[in-house]
N, CA and C atoms as an extended XYZ file, in Angstrom:
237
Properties=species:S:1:pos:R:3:atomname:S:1:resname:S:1:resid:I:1 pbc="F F F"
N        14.128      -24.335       35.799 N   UNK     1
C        12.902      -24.738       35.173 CA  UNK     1
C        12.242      -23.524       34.517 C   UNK     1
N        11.739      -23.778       33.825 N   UNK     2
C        11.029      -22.486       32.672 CA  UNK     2
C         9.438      -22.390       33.037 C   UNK     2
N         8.922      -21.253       33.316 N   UNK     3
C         7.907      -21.080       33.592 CA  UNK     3
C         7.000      -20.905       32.626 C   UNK     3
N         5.636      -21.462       32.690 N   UNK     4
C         4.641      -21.866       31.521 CA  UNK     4
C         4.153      -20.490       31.333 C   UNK     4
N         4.323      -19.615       30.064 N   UNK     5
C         3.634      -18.569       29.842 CA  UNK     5
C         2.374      -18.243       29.359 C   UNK     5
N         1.874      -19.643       28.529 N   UNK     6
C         0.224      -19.490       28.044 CA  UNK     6
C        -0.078      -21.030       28.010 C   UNK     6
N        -1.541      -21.084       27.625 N   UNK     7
C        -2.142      -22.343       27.895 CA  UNK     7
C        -2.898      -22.710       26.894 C   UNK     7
N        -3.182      -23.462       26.205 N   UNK     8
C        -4.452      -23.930       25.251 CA  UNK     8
C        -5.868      -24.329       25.962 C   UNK     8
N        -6.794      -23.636       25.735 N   UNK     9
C        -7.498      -24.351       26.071 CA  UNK     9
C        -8.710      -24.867       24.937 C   UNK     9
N        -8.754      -25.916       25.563 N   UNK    10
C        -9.292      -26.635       24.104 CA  UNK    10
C       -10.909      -26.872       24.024 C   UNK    10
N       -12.093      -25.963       24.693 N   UNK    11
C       -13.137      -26.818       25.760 CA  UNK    11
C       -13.679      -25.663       25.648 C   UNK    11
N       -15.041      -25.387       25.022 N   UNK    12
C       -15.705      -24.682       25.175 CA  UNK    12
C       -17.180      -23.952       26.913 C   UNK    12
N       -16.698      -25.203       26.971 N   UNK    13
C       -17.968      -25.033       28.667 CA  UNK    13
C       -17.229      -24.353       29.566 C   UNK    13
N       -17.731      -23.816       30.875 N   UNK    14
C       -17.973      -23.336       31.942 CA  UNK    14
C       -16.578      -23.859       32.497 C   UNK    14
N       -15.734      -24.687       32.144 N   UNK    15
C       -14.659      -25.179       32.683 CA  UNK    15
C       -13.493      -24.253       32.483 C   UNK    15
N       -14.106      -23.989       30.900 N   UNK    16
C       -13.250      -23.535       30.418 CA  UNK    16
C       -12.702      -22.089       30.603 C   UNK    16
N       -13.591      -21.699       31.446 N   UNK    17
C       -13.764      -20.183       31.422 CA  UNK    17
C       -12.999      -19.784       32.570 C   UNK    17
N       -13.401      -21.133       33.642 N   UNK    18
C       -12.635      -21.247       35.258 CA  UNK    18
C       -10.919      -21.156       34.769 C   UNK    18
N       -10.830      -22.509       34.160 N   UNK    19
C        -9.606      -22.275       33.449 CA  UNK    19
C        -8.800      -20.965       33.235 C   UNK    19
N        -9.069      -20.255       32.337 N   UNK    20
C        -9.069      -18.938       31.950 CA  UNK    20
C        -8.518      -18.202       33.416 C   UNK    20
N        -9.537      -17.729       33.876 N   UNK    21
C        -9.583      -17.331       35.298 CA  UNK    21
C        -8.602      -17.234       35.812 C   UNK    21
N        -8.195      -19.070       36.407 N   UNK    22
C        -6.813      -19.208       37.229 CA  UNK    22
C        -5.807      -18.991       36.491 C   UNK    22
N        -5.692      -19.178       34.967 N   UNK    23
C        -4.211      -19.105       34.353 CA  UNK    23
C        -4.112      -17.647       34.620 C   UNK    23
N        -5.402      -16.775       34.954 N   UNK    24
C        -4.974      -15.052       34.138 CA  UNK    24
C        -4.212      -15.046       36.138 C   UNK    24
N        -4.899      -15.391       36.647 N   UNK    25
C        -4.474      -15.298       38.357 CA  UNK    25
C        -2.818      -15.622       38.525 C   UNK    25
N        -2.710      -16.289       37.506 N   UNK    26
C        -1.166      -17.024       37.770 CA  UNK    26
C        -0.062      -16.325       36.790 C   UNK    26
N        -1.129      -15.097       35.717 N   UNK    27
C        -0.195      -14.811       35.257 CA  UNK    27
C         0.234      -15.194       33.498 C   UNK    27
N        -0.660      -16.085       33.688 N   UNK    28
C        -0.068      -16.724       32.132 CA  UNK    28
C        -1.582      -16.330       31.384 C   UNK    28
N        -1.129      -16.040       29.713 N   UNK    29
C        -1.777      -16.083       28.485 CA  UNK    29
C        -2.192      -17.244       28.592 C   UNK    29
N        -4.286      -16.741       27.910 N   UNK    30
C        -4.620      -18.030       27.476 CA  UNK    30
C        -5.030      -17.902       25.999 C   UNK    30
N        -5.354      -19.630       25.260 N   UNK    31
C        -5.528      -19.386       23.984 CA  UNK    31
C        -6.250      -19.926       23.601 C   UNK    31
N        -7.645      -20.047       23.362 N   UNK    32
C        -8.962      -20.454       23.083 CA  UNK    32
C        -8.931      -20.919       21.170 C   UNK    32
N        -9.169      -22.118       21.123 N   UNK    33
C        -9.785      -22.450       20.155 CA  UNK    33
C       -11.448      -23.398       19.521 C   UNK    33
N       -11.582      -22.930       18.537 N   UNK    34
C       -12.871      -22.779       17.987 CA  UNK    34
C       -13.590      -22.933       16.925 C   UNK    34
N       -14.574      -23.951       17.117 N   UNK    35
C       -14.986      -23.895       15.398 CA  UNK    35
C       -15.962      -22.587       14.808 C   UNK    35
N       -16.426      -22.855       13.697 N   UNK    36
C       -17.224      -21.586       13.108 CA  UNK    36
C       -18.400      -21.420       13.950 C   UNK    36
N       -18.928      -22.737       14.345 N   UNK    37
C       -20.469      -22.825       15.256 CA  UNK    37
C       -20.610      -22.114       16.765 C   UNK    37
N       -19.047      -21.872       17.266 N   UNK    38
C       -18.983      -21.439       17.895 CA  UNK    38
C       -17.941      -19.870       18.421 C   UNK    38
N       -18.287      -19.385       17.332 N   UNK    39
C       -17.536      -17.879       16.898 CA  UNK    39
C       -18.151      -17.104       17.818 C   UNK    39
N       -19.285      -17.541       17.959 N   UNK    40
C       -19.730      -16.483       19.467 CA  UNK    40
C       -19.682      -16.849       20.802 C   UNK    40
N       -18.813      -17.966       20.989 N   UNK    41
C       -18.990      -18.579       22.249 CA  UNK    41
C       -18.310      -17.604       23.542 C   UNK    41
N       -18.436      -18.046       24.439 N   UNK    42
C       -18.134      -16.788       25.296 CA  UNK    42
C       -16.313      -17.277       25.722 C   UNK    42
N       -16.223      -18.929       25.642 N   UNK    43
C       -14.817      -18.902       25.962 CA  UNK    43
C       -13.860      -17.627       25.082 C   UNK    43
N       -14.524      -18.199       23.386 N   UNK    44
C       -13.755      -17.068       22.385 CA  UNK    44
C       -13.421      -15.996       22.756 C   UNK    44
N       -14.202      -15.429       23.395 N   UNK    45
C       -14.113      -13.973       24.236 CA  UNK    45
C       -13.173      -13.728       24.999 C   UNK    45
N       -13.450      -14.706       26.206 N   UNK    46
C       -12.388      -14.715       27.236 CA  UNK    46
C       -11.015      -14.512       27.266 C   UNK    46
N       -10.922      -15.304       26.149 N   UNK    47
C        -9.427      -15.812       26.191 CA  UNK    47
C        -8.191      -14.629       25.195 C   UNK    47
N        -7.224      -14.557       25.673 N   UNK    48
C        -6.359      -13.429       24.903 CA  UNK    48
C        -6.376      -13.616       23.619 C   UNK    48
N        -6.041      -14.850       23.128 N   UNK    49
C        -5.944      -15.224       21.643 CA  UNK    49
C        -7.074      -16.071       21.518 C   UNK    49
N        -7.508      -16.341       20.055 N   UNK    50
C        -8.286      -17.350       20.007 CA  UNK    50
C        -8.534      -17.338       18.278 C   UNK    50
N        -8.393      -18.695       17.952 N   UNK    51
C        -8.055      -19.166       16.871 CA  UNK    51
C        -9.160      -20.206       16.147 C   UNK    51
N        -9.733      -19.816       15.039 N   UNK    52
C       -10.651      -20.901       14.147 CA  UNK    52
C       -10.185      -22.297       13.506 C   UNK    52
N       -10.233      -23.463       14.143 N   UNK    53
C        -9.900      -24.158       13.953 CA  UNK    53
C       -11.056      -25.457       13.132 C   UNK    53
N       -12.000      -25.259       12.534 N   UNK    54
C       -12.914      -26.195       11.610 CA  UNK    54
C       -14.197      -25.250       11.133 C   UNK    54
N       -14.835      -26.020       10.541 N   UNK    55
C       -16.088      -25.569       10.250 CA  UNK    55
C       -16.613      -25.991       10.862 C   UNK    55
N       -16.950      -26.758       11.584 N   UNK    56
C       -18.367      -27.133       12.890 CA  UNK    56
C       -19.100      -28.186       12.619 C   UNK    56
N       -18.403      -28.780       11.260 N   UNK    57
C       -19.232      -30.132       10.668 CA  UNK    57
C       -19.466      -31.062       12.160 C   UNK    57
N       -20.814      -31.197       12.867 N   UNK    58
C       -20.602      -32.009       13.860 CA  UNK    58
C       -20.609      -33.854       13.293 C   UNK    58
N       -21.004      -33.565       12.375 N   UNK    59
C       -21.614      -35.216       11.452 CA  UNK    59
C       -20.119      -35.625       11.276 C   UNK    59
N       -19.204      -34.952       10.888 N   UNK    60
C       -17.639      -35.687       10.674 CA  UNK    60
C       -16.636      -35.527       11.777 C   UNK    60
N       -17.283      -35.972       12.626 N   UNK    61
C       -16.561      -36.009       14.271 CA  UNK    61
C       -15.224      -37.148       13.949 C   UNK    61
N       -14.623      -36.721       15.334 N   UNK    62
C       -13.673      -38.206       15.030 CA  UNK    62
C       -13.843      -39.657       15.088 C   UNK    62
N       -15.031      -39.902       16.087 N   UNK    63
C       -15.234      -41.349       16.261 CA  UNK    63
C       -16.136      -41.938       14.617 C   UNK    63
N       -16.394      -40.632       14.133 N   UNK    64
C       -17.043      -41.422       12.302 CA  UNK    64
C       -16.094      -41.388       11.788 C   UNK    64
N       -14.887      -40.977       11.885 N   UNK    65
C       -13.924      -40.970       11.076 CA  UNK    65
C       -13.169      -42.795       11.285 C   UNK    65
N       -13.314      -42.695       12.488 N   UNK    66
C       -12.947      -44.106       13.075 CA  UNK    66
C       -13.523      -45.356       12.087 C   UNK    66
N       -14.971      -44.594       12.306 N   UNK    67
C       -15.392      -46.092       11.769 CA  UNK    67
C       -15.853      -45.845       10.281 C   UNK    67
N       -15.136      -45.199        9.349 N   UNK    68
C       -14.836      -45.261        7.850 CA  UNK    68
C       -14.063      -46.726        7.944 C   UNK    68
N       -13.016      -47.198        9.189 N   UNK    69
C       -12.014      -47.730        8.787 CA  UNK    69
C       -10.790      -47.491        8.419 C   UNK    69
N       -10.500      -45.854        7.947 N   UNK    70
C        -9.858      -45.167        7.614 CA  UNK    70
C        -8.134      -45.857        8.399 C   UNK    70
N        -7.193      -46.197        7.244 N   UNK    71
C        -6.073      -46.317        8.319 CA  UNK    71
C        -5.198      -45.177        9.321 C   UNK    71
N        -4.930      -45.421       10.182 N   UNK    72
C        -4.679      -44.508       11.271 CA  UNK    72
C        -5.597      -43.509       12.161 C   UNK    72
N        -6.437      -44.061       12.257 N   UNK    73
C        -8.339      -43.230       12.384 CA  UNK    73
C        -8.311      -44.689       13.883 C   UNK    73
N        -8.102      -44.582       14.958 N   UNK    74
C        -8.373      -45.335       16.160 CA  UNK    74
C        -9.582      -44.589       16.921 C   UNK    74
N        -9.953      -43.589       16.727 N   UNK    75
C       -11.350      -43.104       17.224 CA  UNK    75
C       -10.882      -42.192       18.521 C   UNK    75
N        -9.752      -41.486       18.076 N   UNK    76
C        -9.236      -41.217       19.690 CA  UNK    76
C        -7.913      -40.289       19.144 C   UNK    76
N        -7.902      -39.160       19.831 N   UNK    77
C        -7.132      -37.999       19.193 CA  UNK    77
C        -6.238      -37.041       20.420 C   UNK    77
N        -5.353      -37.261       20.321 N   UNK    78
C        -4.356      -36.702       20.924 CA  UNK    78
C        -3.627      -35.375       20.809 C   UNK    78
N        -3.192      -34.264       21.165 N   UNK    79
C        -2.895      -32.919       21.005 CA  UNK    79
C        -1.795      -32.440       21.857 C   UNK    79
């Protein structure tokens, strides 16, 4: 079996940081991602890597994307 070397974490709160924590305890890279709104967040910090992933538009979330109607838009996003 292959041992997990890093982790995504996807979650900016206090969870996320615990997170962090135990992966560094166990050994493994973590990898924090982030929108622009939150370039100063402290997970960003934490984490070994950490990557900009939107502009922070909170108004074009996924569940509005949902309800454009948009086809393939179920309000619910998987990673």
């Amino acid at each position: 079996m292959r041992k997990i070397k890093s982790v995504l974490v996807a979650n900016r709160s206090e969870i996320a940081i615990r997170i962090m924590r135990a992966a560094a305890e166990l050994g493994m890279r973590t990898v924090a991602i982030y929108a622009n709104e939150d370039r100063f967040a402290l997970h960003r910090f934490k984490a070994d890597e950490s990557y900009l992933v939107g502009d922070g538009n909170r108004n074009f979330s996924i569940s509005s994307r949902a309800a454009t109607g948009r086809p393939g838009c179920s309000g619910s996003s998987a990673m």
